[in-house]
mmJSON file of the N, C-alpha and C atoms, coordinates in Angstrom:
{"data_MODEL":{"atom_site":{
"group_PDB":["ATOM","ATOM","ATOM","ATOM","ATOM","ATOM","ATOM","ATOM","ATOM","ATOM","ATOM","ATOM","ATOM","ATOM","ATOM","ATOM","ATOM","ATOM","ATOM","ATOM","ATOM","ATOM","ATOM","ATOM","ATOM","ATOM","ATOM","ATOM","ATOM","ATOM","ATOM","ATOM","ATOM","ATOM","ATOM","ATOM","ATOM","ATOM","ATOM","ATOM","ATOM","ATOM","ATOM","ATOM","ATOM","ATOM","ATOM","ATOM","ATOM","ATOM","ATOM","ATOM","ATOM","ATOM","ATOM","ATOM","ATOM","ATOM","ATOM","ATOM","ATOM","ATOM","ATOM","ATOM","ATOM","ATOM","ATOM","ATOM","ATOM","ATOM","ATOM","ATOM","ATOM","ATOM","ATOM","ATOM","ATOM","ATOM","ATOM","ATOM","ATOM","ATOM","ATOM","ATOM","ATOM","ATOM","ATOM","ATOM","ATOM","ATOM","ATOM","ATOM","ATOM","ATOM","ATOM","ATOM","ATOM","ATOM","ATOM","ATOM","ATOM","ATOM","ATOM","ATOM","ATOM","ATOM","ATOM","ATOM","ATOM","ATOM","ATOM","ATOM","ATOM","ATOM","ATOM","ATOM","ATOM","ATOM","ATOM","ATOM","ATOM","ATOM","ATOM","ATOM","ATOM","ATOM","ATOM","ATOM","ATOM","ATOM","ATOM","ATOM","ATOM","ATOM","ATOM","ATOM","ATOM","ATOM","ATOM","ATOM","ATOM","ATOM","ATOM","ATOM","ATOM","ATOM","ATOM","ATOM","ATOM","ATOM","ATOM","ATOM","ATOM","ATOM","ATOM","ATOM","ATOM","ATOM","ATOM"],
"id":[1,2,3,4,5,6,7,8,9,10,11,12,13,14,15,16,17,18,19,20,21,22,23,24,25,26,27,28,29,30,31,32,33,34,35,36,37,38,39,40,41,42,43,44,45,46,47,48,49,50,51,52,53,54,55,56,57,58,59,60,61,62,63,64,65,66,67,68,69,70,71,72,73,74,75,76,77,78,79,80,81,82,83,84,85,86,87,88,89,90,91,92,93,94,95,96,97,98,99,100,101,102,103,104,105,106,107,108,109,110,111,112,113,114,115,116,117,118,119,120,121,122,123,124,125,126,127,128,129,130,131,132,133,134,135,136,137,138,139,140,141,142,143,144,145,146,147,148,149,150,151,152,153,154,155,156,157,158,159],
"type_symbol":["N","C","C","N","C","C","N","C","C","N","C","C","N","C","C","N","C","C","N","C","C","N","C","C","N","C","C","N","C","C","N","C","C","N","C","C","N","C","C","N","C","C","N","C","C","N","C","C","N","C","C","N","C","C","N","C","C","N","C","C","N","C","C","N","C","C","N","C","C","N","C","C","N","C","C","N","C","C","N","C","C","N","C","C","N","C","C","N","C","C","N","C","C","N","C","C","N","C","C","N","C","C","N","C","C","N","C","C","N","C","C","N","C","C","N","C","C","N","C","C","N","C","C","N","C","C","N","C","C","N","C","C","N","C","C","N","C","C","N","C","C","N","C","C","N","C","C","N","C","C","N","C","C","N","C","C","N","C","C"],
"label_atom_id":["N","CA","C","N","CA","C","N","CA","C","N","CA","C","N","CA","C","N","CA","C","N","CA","C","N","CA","C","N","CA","C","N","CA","C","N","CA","C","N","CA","C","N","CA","C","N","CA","C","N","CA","C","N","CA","C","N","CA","C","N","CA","C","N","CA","C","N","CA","C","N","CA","C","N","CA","C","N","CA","C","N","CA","C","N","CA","C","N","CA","C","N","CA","C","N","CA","C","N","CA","C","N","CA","C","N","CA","C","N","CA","C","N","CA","C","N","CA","C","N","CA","C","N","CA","C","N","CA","C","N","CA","C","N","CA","C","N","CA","C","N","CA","C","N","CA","C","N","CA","C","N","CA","C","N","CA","C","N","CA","C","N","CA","C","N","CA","C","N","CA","C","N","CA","C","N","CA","C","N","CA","C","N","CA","C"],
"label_alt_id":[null,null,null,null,null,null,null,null,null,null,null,null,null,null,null,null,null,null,null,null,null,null,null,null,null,null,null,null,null,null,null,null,null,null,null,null,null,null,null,null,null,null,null,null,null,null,null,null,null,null,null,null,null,null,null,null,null,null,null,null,null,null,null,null,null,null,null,null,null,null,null,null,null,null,null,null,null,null,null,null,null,null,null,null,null,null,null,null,null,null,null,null,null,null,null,null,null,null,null,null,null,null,null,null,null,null,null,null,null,null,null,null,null,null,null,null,null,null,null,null,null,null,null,null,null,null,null,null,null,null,null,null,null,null,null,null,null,null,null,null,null,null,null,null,null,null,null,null,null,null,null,null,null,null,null,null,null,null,null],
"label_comp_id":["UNK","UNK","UNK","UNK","UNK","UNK","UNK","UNK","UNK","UNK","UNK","UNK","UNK","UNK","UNK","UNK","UNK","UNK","UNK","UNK","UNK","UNK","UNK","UNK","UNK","UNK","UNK","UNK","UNK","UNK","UNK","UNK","UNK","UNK","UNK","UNK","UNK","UNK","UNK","UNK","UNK","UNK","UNK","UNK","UNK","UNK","UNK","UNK","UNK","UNK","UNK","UNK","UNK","UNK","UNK","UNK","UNK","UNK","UNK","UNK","UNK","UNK","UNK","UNK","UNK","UNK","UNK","UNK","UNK","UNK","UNK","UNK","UNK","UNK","UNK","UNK","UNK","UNK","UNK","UNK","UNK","UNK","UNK","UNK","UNK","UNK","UNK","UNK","UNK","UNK","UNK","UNK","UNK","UNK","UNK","UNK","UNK","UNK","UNK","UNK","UNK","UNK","UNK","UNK","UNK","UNK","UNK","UNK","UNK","UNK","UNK","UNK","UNK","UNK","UNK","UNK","UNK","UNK","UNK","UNK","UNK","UNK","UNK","UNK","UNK","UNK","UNK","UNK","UNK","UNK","UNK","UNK","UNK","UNK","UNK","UNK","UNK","UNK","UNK","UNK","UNK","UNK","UNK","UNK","UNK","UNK","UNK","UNK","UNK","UNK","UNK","UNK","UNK","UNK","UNK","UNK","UNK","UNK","UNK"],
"label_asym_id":["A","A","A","A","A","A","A","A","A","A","A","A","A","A","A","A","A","A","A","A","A","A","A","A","A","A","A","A","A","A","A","A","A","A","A","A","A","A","A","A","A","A","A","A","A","A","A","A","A","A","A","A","A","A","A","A","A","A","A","A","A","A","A","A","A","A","A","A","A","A","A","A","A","A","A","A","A","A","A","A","A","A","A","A","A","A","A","A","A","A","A","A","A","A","A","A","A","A","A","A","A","A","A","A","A","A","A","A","A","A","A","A","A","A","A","A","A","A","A","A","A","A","A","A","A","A","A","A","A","A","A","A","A","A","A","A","A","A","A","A","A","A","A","A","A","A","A","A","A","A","A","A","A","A","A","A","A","A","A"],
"label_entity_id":["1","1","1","1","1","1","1","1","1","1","1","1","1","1","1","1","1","1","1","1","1","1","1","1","1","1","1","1","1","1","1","1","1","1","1","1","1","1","1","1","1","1","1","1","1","1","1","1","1","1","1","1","1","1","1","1","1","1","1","1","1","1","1","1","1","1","1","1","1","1","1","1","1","1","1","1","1","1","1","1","1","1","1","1","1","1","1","1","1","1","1","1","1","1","1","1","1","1","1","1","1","1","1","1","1","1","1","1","1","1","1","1","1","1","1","1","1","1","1","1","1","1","1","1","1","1","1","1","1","1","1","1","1","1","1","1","1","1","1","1","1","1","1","1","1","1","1","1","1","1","1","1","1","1","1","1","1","1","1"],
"label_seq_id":[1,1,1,2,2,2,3,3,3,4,4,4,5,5,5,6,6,6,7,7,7,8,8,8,9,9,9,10,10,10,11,11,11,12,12,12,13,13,13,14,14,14,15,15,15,16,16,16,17,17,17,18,18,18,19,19,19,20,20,20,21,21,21,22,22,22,23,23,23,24,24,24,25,25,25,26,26,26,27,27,27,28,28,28,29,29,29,30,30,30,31,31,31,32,32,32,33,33,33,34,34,34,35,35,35,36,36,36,37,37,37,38,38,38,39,39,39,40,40,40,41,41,41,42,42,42,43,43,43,44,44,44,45,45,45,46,46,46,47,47,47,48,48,48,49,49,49,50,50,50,51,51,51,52,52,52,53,53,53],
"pdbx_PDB_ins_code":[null,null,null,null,null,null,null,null,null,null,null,null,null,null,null,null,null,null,null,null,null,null,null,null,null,null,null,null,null,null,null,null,null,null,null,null,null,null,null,null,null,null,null,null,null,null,null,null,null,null,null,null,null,null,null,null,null,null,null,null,null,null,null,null,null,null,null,null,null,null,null,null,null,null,null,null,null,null,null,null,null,null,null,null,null,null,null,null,null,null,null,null,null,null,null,null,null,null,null,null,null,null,null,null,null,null,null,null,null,null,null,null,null,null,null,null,null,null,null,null,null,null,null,null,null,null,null,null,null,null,null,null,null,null,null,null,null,null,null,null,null,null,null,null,null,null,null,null,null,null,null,null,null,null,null,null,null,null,null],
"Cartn_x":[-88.51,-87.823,-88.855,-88.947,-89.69,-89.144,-90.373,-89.972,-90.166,-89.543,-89.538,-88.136,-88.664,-86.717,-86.409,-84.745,-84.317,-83.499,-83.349,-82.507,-80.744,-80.533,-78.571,-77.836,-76.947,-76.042,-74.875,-74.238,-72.899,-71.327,-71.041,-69.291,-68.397,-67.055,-66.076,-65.139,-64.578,-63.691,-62.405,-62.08,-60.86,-60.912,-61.749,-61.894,-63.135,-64.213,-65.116,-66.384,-65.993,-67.272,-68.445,-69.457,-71.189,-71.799,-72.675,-73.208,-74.637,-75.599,-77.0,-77.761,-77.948,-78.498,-79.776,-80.85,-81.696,-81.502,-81.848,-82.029,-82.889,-82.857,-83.532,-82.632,-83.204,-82.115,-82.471,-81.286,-81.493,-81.812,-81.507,-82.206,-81.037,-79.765,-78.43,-78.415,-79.814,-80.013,-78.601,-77.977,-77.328,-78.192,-77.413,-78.096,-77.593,-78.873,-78.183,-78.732,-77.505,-77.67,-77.084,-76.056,-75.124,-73.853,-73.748,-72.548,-71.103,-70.388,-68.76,-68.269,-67.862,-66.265,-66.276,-66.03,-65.793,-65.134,-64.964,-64.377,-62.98,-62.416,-61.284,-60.525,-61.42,-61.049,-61.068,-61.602,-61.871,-63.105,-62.64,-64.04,-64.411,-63.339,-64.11,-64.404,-63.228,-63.878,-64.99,-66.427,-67.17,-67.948,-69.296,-69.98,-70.964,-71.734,-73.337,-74.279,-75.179,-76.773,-77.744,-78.676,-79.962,-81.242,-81.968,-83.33,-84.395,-85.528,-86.78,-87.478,-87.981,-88.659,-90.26],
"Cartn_y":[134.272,135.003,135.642,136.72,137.806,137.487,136.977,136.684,138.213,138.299,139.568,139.808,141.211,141.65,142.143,142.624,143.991,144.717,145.743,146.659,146.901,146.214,146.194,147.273,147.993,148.777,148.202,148.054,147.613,148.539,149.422,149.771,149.364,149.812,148.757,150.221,149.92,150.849,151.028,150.018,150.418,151.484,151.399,152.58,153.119,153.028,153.951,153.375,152.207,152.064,151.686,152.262,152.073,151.026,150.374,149.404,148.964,149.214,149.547,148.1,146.888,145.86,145.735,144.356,144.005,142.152,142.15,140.355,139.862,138.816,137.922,137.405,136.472,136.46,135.023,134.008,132.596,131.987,130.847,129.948,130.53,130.451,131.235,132.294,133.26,134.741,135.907,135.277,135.97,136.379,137.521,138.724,137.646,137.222,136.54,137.687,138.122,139.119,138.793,137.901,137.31,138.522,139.248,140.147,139.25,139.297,138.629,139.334,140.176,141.648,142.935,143.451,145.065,144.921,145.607,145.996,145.99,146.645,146.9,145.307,144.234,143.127,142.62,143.413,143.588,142.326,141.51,140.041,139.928,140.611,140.033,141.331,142.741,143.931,144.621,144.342,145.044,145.501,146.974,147.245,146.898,146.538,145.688,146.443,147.064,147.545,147.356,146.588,146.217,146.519,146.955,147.357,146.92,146.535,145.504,146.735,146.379,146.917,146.776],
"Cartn_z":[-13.962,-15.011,-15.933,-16.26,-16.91,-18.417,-19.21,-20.928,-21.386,-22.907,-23.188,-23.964,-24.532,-24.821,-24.145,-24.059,-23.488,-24.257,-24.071,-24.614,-24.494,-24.948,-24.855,-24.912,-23.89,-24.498,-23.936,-24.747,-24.459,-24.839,-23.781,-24.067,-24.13,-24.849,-24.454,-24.119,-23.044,-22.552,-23.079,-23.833,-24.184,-25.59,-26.328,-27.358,-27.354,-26.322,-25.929,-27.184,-27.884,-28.827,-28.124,-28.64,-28.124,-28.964,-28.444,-29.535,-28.498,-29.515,-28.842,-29.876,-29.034,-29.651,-28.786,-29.41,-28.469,-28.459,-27.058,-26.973,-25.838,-25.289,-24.364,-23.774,-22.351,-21.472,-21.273,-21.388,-21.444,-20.086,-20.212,-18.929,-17.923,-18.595,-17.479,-16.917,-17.684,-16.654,-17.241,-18.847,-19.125,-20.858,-21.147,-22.357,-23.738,-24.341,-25.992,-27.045,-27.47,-28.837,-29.787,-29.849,-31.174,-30.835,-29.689,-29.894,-29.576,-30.54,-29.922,-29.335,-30.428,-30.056,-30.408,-29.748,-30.399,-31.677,-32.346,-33.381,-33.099,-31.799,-31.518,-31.187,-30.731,-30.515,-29.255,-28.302,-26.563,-26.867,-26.158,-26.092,-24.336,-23.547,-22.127,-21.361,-21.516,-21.001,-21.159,-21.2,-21.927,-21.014,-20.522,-19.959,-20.523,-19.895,-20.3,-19.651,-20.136,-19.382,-19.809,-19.487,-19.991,-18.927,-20.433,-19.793,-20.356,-19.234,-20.402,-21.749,-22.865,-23.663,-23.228],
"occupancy":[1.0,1.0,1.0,1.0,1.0,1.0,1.0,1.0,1.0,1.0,1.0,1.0,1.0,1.0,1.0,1.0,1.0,1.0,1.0,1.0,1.0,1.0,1.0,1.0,1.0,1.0,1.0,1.0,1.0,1.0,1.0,1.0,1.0,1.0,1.0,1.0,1.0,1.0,1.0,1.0,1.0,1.0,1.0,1.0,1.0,1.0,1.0,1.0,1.0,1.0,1.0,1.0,1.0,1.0,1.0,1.0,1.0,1.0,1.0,1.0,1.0,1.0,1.0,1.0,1.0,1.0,1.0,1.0,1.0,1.0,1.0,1.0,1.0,1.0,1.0,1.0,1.0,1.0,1.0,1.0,1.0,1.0,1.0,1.0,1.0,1.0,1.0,1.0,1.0,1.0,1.0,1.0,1.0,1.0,1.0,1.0,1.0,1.0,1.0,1.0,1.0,1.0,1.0,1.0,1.0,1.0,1.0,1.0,1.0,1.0,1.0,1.0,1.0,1.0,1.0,1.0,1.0,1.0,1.0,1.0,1.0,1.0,1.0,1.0,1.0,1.0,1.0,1.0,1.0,1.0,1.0,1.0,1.0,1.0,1.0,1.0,1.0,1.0,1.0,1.0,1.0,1.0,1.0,1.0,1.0,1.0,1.0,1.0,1.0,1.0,1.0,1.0,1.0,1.0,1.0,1.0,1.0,1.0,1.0],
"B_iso_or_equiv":[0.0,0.0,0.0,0.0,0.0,0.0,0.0,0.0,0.0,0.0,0.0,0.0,0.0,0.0,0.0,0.0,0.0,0.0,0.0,0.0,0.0,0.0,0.0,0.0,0.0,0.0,0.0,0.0,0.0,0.0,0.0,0.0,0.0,0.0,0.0,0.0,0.0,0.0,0.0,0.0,0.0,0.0,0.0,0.0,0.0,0.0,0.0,0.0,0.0,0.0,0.0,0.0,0.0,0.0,0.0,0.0,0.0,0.0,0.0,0.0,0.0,0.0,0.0,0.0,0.0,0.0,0.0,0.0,0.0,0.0,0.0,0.0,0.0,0.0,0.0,0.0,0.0,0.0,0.0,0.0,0.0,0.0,0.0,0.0,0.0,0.0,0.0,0.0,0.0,0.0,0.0,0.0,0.0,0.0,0.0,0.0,0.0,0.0,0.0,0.0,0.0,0.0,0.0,0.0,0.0,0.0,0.0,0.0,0.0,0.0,0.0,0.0,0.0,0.0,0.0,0.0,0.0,0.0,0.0,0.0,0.0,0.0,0.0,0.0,0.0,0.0,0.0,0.0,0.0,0.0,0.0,0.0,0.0,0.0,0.0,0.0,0.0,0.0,0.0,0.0,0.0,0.0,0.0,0.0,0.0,0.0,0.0,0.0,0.0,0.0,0.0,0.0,0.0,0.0,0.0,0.0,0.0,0.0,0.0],
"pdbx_formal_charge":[null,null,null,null,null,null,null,null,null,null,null,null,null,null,null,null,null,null,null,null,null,null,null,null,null,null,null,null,null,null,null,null,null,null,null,null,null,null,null,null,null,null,null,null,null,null,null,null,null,null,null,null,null,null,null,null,null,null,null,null,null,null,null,null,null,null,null,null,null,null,null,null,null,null,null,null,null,null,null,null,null,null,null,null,null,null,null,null,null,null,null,null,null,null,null,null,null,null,null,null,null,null,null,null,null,null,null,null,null,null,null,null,null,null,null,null,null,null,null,null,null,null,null,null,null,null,null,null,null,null,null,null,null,null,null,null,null,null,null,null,null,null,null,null,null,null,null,null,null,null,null,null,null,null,null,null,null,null,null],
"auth_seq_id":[1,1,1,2,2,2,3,3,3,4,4,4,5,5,5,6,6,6,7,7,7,8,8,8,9,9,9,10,10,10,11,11,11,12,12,12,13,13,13,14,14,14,15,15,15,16,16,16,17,17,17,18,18,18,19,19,19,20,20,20,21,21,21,22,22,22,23,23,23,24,24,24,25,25,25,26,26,26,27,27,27,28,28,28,29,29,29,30,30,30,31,31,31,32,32,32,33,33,33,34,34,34,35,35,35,36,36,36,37,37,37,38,38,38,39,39,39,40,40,40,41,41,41,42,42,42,43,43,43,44,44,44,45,45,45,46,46,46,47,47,47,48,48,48,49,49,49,50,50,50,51,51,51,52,52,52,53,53,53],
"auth_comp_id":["UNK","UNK","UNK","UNK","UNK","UNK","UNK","UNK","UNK","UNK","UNK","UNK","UNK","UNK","UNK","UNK","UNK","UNK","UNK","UNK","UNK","UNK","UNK","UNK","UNK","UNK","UNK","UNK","UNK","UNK","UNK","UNK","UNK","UNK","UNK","UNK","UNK","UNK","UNK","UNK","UNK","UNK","UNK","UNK","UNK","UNK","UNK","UNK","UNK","UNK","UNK","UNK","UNK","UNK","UNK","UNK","UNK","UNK","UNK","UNK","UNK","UNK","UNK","UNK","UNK","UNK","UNK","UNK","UNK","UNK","UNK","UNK","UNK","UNK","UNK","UNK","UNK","UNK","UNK","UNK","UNK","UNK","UNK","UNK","UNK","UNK","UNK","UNK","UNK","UNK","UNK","UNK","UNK","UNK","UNK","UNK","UNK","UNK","UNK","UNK","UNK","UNK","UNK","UNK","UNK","UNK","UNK","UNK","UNK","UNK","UNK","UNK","UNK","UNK","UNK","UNK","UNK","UNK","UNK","UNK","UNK","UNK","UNK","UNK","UNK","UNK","UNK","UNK","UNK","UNK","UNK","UNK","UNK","UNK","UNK","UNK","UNK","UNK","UNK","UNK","UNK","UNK","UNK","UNK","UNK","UNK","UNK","UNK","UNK","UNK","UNK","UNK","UNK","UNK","UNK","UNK","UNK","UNK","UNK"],
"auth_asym_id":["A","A","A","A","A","A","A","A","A","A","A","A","A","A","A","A","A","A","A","A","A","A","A","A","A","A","A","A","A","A","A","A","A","A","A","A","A","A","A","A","A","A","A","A","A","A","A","A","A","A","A","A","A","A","A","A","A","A","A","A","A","A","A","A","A","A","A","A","A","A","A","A","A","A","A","A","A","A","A","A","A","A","A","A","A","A","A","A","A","A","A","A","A","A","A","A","A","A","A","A","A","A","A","A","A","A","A","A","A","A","A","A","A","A","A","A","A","A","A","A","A","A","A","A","A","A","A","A","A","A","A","A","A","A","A","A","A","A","A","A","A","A","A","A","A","A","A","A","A","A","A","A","A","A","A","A","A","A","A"],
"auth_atom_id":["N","CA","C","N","CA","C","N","CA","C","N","CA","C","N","CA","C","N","CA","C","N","CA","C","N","CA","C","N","CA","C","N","CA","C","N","CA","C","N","CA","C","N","CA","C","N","CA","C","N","CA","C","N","CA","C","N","CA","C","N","CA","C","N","CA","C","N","CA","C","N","CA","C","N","CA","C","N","CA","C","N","CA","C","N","CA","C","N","CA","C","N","CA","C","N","CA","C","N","CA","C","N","CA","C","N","CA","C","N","CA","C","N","CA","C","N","CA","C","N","CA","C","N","CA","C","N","CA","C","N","CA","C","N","CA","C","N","CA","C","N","CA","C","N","CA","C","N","CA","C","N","CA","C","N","CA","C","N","CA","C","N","CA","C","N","CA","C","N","CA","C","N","CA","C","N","CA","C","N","CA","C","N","CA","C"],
"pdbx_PDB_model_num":[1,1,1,1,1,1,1,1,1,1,1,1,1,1,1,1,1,1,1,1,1,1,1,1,1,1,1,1,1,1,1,1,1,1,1,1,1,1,1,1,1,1,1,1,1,1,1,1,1,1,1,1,1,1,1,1,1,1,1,1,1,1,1,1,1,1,1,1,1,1,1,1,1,1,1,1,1,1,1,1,1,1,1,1,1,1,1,1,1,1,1,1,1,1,1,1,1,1,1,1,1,1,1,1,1,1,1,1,1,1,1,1,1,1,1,1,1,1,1,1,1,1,1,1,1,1,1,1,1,1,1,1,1,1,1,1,1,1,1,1,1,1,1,1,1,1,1,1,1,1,1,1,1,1,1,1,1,1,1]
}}}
């Protein structure tokens, strides 16, 4: 596993919000940024893309 940040973008399709965070990727190989929810309230539809910094 490659230490480091990455670059978060996360959509949520149901109201098209963008949200451009950064984090690290835990022992689970999943993205920790502190993000919960969209705004709109969407907690499990979300597009995720990450790229190392």
């Amino acid at each position: 596993m490659t230490e480091g940040r990455y670059r978060i973008v996360i959509r949520c399709p149901v109201c098209s919000e963008k949200y451009i965070l950064r984090g690290r990727r835990n022992d689970k190989g999943e993205y920790e940024t502190g993000f919960k929810r969209c705004v709109c309230g969407n907690e499990e539809n979300l597009n995720v893309d990450a790229t190392q910094e």
